[in-house]
N, C-alpha and C positions, 0 to 999 in steps of 0.2 A: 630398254633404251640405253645408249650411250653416246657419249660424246667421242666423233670422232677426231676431231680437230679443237680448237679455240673458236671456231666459227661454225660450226656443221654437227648436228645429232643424226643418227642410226634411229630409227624405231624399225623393231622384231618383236614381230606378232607370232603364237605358237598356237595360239587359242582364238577359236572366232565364236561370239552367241550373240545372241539378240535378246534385250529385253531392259530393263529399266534398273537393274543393279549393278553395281562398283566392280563385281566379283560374278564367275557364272554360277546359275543354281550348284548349289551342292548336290554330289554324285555326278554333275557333267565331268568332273577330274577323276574322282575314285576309281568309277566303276564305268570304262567306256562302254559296254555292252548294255549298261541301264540307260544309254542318252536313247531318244526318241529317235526316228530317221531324219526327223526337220530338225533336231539339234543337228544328227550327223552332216545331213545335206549341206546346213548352215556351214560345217567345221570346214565340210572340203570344198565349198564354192569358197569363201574366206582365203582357205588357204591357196586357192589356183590364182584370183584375183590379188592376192599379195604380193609384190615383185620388192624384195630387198634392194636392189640396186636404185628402185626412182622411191627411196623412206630414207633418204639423206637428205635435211632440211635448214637452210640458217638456226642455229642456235641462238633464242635471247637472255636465257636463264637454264643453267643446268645445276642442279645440286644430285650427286650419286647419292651423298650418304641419305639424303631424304628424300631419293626416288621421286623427283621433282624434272620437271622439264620444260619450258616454256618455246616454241617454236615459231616463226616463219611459215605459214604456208601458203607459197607463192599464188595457187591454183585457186584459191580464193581470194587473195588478199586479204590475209586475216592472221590473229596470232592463239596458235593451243595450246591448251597448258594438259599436260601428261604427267598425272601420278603410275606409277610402279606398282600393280596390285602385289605380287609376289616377288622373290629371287630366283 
């Protein structure tokens, strides 16, 4: 994530998985040839359904150094908050 204005965050996805942890299983990073095909599948449908251009969202709290985000999002009317798993 990043803030691209005083008013507006960026969120950039690189990684997509499903499942109930903070972080994806370990080895979906390490070793891409160890993910399952339903990891795979998951990574590249994620990634085709991602569109950088409409992940520009009112900002209500941003902190970089603590990878903090609080968001705006319209399409619900609702607000998200987004930690940073990694750099």
């Amino acid at each position: 994530m990043s803030q691209r204005s005083v008013d507006d965050v960026e969120l950039v996805f690189d990684q997509f998985w499903v499942g109930g942890a903070k972080e994806p299983r370990p080895g979906l990073e390490e070793d891409a040839s160890a993910r399952s095909a339903t990891d795979k599948l998951i990574n590249v449908v994620g990634g085709w359904a991602f569109v950088e251009g409409m992940a520009t969202f009112p900002v209500l709290y941003f902190s970089n150094e603590a990878g903090i985000c609080v968001f705006k999002f319209p399409p619900l009317n609702s607000a998200i908050a987004a930690v940073r798993v990694r750099s």
